[in-house]
Structure formats: structure tokens, C-alpha cells
C-alpha positions in Angstrom: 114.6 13.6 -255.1 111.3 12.3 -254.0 113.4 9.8 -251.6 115.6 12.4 -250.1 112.4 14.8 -249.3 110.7 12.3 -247.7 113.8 11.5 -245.4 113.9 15.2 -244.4 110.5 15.1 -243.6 110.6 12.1 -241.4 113.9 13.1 -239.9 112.5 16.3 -239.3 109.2 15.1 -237.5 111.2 12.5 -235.4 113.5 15.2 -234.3 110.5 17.3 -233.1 109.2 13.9 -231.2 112.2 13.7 -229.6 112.0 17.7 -228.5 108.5 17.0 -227.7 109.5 14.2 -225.1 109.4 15.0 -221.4 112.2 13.7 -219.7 112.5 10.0 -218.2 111.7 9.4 -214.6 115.1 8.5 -212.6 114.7 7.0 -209.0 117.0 9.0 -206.7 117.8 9.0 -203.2 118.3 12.0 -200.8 121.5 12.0 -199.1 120.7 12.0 -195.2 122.6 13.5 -192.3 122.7 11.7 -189.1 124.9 10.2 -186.2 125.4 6.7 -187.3 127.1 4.4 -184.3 130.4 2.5 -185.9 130.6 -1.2 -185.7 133.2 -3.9 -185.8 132.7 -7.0 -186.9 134.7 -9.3 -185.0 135.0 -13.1 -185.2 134.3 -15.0 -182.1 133.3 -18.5 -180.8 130.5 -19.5 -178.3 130.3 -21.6 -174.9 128.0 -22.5 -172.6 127.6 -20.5 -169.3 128.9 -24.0 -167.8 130.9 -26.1 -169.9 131.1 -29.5 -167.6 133.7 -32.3 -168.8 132.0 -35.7 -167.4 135.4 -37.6 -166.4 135.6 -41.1 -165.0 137.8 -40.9 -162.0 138.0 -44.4 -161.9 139.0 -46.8 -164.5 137.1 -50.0 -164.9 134.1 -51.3 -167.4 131.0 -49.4 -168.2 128.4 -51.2 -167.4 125.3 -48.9 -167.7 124.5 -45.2 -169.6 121.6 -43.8 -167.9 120.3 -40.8 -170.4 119.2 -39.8 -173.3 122.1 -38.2 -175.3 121.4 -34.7 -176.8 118.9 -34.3 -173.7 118.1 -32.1 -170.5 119.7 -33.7 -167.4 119.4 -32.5 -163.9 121.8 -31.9 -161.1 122.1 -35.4 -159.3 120.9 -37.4 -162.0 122.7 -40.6 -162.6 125.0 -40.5 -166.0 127.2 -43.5 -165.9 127.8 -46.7 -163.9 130.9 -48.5 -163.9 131.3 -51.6 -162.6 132.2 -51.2 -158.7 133.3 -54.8 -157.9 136.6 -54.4 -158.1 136.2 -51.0 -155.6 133.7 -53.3 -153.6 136.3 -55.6 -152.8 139.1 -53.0 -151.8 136.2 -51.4 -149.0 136.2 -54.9 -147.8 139.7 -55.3 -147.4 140.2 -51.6 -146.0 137.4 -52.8 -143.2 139.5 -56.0 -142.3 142.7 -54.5 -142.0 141.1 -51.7 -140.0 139.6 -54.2 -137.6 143.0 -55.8 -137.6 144.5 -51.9 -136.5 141.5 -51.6 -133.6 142.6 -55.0 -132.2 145.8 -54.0 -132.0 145.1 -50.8 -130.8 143.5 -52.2 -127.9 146.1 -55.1 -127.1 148.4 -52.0 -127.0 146.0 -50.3 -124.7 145.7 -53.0 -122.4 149.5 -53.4 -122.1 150.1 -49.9 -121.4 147.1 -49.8 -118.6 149.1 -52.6 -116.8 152.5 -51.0 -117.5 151.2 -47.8 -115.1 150.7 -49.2 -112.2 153.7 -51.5 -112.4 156.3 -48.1 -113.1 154.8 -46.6 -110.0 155.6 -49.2 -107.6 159.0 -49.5 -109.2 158.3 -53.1 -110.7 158.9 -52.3 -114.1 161.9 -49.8 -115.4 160.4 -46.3 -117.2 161.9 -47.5 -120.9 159.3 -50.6 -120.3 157.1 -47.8 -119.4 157.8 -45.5 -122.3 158.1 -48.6 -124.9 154.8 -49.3 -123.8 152.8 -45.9 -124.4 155.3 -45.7 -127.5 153.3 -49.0 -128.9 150.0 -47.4 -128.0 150.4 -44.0 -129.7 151.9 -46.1 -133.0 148.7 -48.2 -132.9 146.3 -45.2 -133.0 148.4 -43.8 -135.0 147.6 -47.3 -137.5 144.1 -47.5 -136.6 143.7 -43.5 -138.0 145.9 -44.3 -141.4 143.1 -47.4 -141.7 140.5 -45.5 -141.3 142.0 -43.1 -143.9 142.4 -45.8 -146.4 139.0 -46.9 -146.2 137.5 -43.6 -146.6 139.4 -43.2 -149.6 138.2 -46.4 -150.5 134.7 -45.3 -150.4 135.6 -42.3 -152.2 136.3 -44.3 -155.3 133.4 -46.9 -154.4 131.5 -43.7 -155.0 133.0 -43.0 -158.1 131.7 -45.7 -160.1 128.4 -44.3 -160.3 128.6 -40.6 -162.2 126.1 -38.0 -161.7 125.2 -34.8 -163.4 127.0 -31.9 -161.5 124.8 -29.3 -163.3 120.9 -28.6 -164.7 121.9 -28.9 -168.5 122.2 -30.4 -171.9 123.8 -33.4 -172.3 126.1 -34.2 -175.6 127.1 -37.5 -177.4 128.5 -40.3 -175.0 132.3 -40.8 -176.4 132.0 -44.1 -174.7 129.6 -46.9 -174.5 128.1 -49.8 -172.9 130.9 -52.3 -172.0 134.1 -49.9 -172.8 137.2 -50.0 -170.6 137.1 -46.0 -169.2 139.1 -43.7 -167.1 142.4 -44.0 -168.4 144.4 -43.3 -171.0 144.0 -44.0 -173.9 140.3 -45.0 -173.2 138.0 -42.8 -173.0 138.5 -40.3 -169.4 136.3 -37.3 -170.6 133.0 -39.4 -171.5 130.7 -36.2 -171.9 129.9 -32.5 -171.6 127.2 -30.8 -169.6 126.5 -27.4 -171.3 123.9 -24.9 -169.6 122.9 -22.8 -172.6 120.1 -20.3 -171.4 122.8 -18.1 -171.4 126.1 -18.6 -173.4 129.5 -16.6 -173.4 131.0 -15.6 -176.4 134.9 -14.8 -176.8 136.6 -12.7 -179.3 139.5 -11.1 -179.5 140.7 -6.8 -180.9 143.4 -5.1 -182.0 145.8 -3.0 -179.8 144.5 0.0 -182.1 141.0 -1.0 -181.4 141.4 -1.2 -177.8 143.2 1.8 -177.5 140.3 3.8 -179.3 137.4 1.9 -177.2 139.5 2.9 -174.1 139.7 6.6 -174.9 136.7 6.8 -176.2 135.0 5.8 -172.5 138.0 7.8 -170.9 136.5 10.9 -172.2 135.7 13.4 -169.1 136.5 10.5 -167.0 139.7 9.9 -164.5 141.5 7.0 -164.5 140.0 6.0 -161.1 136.8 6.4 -162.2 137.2 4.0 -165.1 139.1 1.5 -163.7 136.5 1.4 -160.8 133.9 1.4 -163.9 135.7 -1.7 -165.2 135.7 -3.6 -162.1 132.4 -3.1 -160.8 131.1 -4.4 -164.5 129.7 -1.0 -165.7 131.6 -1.3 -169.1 128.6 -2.4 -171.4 129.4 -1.3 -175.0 125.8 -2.5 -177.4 127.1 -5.8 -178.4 125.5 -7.8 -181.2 125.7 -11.4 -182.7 125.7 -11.7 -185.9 124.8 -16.1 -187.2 126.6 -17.9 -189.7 123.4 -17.4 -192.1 123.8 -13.5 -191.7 120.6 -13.2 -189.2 121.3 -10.7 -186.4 121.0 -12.8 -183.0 117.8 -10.9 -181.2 119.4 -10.6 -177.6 122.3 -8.2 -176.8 125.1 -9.0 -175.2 126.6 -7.5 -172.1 130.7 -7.1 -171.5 131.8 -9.7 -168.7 135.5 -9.3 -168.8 138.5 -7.9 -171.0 142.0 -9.6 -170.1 144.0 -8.4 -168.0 147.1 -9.1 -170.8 147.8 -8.5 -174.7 148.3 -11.8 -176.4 152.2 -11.2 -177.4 152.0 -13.4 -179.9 148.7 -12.0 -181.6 148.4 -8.4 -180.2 145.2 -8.7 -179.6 143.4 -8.6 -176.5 140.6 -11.2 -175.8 136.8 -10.1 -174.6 134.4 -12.5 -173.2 130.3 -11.2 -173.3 127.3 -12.9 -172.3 124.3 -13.3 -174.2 120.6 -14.3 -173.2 119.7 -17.2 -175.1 116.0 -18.1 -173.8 115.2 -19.6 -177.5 118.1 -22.4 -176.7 119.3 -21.4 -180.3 123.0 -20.9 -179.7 125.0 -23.8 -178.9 128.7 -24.1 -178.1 131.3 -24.7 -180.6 129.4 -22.2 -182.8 131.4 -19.6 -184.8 129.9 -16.2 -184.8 130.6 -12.1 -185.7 130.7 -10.2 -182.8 129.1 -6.4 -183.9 130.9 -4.0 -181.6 130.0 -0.7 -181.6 133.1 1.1 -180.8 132.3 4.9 -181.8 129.5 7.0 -183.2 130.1 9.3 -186.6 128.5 11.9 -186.4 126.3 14.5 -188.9 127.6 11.5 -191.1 126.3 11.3 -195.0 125.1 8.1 -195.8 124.0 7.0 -199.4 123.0 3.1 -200.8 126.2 1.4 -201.7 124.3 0.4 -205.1 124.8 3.9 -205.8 128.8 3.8 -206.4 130.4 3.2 -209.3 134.3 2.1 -208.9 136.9 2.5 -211.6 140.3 1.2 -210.4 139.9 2.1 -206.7 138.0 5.4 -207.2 134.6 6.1 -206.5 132.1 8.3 -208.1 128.0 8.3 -207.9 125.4 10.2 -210.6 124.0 13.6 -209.2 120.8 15.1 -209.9 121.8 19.1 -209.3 119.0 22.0 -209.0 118.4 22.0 -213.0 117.6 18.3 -213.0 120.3 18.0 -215.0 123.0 14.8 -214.1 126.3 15.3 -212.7 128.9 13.0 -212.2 130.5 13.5 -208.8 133.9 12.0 -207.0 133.6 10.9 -203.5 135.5 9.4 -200.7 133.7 7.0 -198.9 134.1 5.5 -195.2 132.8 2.2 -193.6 130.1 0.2 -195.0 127.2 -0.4 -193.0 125.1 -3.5 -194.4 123.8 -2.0 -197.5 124.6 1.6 -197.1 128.0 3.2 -196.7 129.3 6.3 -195.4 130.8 9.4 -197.3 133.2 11.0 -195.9 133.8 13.7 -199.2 132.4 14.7 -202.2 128.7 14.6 -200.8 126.2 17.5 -199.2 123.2 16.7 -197.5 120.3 16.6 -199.6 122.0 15.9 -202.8 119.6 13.5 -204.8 121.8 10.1 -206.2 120.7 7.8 -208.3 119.8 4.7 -207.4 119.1 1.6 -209.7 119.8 3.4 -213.2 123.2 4.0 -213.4 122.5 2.7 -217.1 120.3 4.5 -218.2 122.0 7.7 -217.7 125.0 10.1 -218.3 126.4 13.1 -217.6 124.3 16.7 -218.6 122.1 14.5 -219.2 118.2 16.0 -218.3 116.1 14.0 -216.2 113.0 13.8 -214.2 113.9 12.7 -210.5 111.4 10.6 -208.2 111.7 9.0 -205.3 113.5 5.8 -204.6 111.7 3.0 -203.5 115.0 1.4 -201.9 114.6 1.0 -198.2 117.8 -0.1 -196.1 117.7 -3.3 -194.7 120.6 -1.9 -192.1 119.4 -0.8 -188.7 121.0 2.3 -188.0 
């Protein structure tokens, strides 16, 4: 008996406690209301301004690499130097047969100058006559075709020594010092001049996409004023890049052109923008997301995406209603945007949702709310 009165005692003193309790402090944050701009996240690769394949247009051995590789070059620069002899030596026998064609040219001259006289006081017949001038027109005609030839031969005299055609940056040689280049399957393309202070980026959308992007700018517009919109470059939707470690690039990008054709075989339509790259941080051949901002929601409800709690495809987030009292509500939600998402049901502005203590609560549940300290990471 003295056992069971003491338990009644303690039970009853713990129960008061527990009346006596205020109760616990739950971090909640207030649902907001604003016009949140819609992205799309888009895969997409990135070139150079100027991509410039350094080809050999001669074949022969290379005798010389004059730069640094992964280095600035500038236009007229010497590259590459292959070796010219053989080039050298056709010059010298374009020369000789060209000298061969002026000789010729002038024997033929000579005859014909005799020839005139000769026809006009009957001495000679007119088929001497015409067989003559016939011989000096196909010699001029020989001594122009010789000229030709050694012109050409210059041309590729000239080849031998490859210059930078651009201001740039220089890649990895893909031949070196002593190679046979310039034709296949050695080595034709040796190198690639890149100018990177500003770099294009290509992706590609969906027929939907486009469709809702054209609409969307076709709205209180005619079709001539678009189109004439397009050509003239005033399209400039707020472009983003978003790096392969999840940084957002600081420059935006600008729209240069949209194809003229859906890709049949994709049905999507390819986009080229530019970007500003004055830090020389993008390089081509890098994969990046392209954040497109194709329409803006707006009076749209936004809440932490920490906030949800899923159970088999459904949503749901904890409430805190007028009497402090927690309230488990259903909601629909939209996109997410970095680490918020949007609502589209279930939701009023101003509701207060816990955050970071799902738990430690449950419904009718009585609480007391504070604020949040979570601060979105996501630029809206």
C-alpha cells in the first residue's frame, strides 16, 4: 500500500509537470507569394567563338613546331614548318619550263612578224599566214598555262610554313617533330585555334518547349513583328550556365540563332547563345546546363522542399494553424527551383510550415512557432 501511494503521488506530480510545460519551439517558415520566372534546364556543349582546324595542305615531313602548346598565339605567327625541298624543286622546274614557253613564244612571234609582210606581197599563201599567227596564239597560250603552274607552285611552296589564322589559344600538337603530315592516314588536322573570350554554347528543346517560348513572345505581337524581332537579333530570353560542379556561370548569355529546321529524328530544335567569358574559364568541349527561362508563374507559393514529406507519390507538409496547433495538410506541388519548390494546391499564403522538425512533431499536436533560420540558396 505504501508502494502504490507513492506511485500515485509521483505519477500525479509528473502529470502536473507535464501540464505545467510550455510548449516546444518549432522553426516554421511563412509561405510567400511572388512571381517566380520558370526555368529549364537544358544540356548543352561549348565552343569557341572561332574553332580553327590547323590542316597541312601539303604532305611532307615536319621539320619544326614553333609554339608553346596550351598557349596564346597571334594571327601570323608561325605554327609549323614542313620541309619545303621537295616544293622548292617543283618552283624550279615550273621556272624552266616557263622560260622554255617565253622562248617559244618569241620564236613564234618572230615567225609570224615575217609571215605579214610576206602575205601582203603575195609571197606566201594566207594558210602559211594563218598557221603562223595560229602557232603564236598557242604559244601565249603555253607561256600563260606556265605561268599558272608556277604560281600554283608557289602556292604550295607557301604552304610548308603554317601560320596562325586567328588571335587565340593553341591546343595539343597531334603531330610532332619529324612525322610524315598532310595525308591520310597521317596526321592532316595537326591543331585547333580556339578564341575563348567569348564562347557559343549549343543545346537543343522540345517541339512543346518551343512552341510555348514562341507563344509566349507572340503575345500582343503580329507575326511580322516577331519574325522581324528574330531576324534583327532582339530575341534575348535571360540565359544562364550552369558548371559541371553546380556553380552558376557569372555572365549571361544572349540568343544568337534558333534553326531554321526541327531535327526529324530528335524533334528538337537546336539553339546556339553566346556567352562573355572574360575570366578564360570556359573552354570548348565542355558539357554544360543551359537555364532557360521560358515563362514566369505568377502570385506563385513557394515553400523549402525540406518541408515535404512523400508517401508513395503524394505529398503532404506540417501546418501550424491560428491555434498553434499542427495540422497535417495535402498539397500538389509544381517545379522545383534549387531548394524550394512550387505549390500549386493545398497551400495559402502566409501559412507557417515546418521546417527542420518534421520529427519531432504530429498532428493536433500544440506548439510554439519561431522563425526559420533556413535561407534559400536559389535566386529567385
Amino acid at each position: 500500500m505504501i508502494l502504490l501511494l507513492v506511485i500515485l503521488l509521483t505519477s500525479c506530480k509528473d502529470q502536473e509537470q507535464a501540464a505545467q510545460m510550455p510548449p516546444p519551439e518549432i522553426p516554421v517558415f511563412e509561405v510567400r507569394q511572388q512571381d517566380v520566372p520558370i526555368y529549364n534546364e537544358l544540356a548543352g556543349q561549348i565552343y569557341g567563338q572561332k574553332d580553327i582546324p590547323i590542316r597541312a595542305r601539303v604532305d611532307g615531313i615536319l621539320e619544326r613546331i614553333a609554339f608553346e602548346e596550351g598557349k596564346r598565339v597571334k594571327k601570323g605567327d608561325l605554327l609549323y614548318f614542313i620541309d619545303p625541298e621537295p616544293y622548292q624543286a617543283e618552283v624550279a622546274a615550273q621556272e624552266s619550263l616557263l622560260a622554255e614557253a617565253r622562248t617559244m613564244m618569241v620564236n613564234a612571234k618572230n615567225e609570224l612578224e615575217r609571215y605579214i609582210p610576206l602575205a601582203e606581197m603575195k609571197a606566201v599563201s594566207q594558210s602559211d599566214l594563218d598557221a603562223a599567227q595560229a602557232t603564236y596564239e598557242a604559244a601565249t597560250a603555253n607561256v600563260e598555262a606556265a605561268r599558272a603552274n608556277l604560281r600554283q607552285a608557289r602556292i604550295r611552296l607557301g604552304y610548308c610554313s603554317i601560320e596562325a589564322p586567328i588571335d587565340g589559344l593553341i591546343g595539343a600538337t597531334q603531330a610532332r617533330e619529324g612525322e610524315y603530315v598532310g595525308r591520310n592516314p597521317n596526321p592532316v588536322i595537326l591543331n585547333t585555334i580556339s578564341r575563348i573570350d567569348t564562347v557559343r554554347v549549343q543545346f537543343s528543346i522540345s517541339e512543346r518547349k518551343y512552341l510555348e517560348l514562341a507563344r509566349a513572345y507572340r503575345a500582343d505581337r503580329s507575326y511580322e513583328e516577331v519574325t522581324r524581332d528574330i531576324e534583327e537579333g532582339r530575341v534575348k530570353p535571360n540565359i544562364q550556365l550552369i558548371l559541371a560542379d553546380g556553380s552558376l556561370f557569372e555572365e549571361k548569355g544572349m540568343v544568337d540563332f534558333v534553326n531554321s529546321q526541327i531535327n526529324a529524328s530528335t524533334g528538337s530544335l537546336l539553339i546556339q547563345a553566346s556567352f562573355p567569358n572574360p575570366s578564360r574559364l570556359l573552354r570548348p568541349g565542355l558539357y554544360a546546363k543551359v537555364r532557360l527561362q521560358l515563362t514566369v508563374a505568377e502570385d506563385a507559393l513557394l515553400v523549402p522542399q525540406r518541408s515535404l514529406i512523400e508517401l508513395q507519390g503524394q505529398y503532404s507538409v506540417m501546418v501550424v494553424d491560428d491555434t498553434n496547433t499542427i495540422v497535417s495538410k495535402s498539397v500538389e506541388i509544381g517545379q522545383r527551383l534549387g531548394d524550394m519548390v512550387l505549390v500549386e494546391n493545398g497551400l495559402a499564403p502566409g501559412d507557417k510550415v515546418v521546417v527542420d522538425a518534421l520529427q519531432k512533431v504530429r498532428s493536433d499536436m500544440k506548439v510554439q512557432p519561431v522563425p526559420s533560420d533556413f535561407v534559400s540558396k536559389t535566386n529567385l
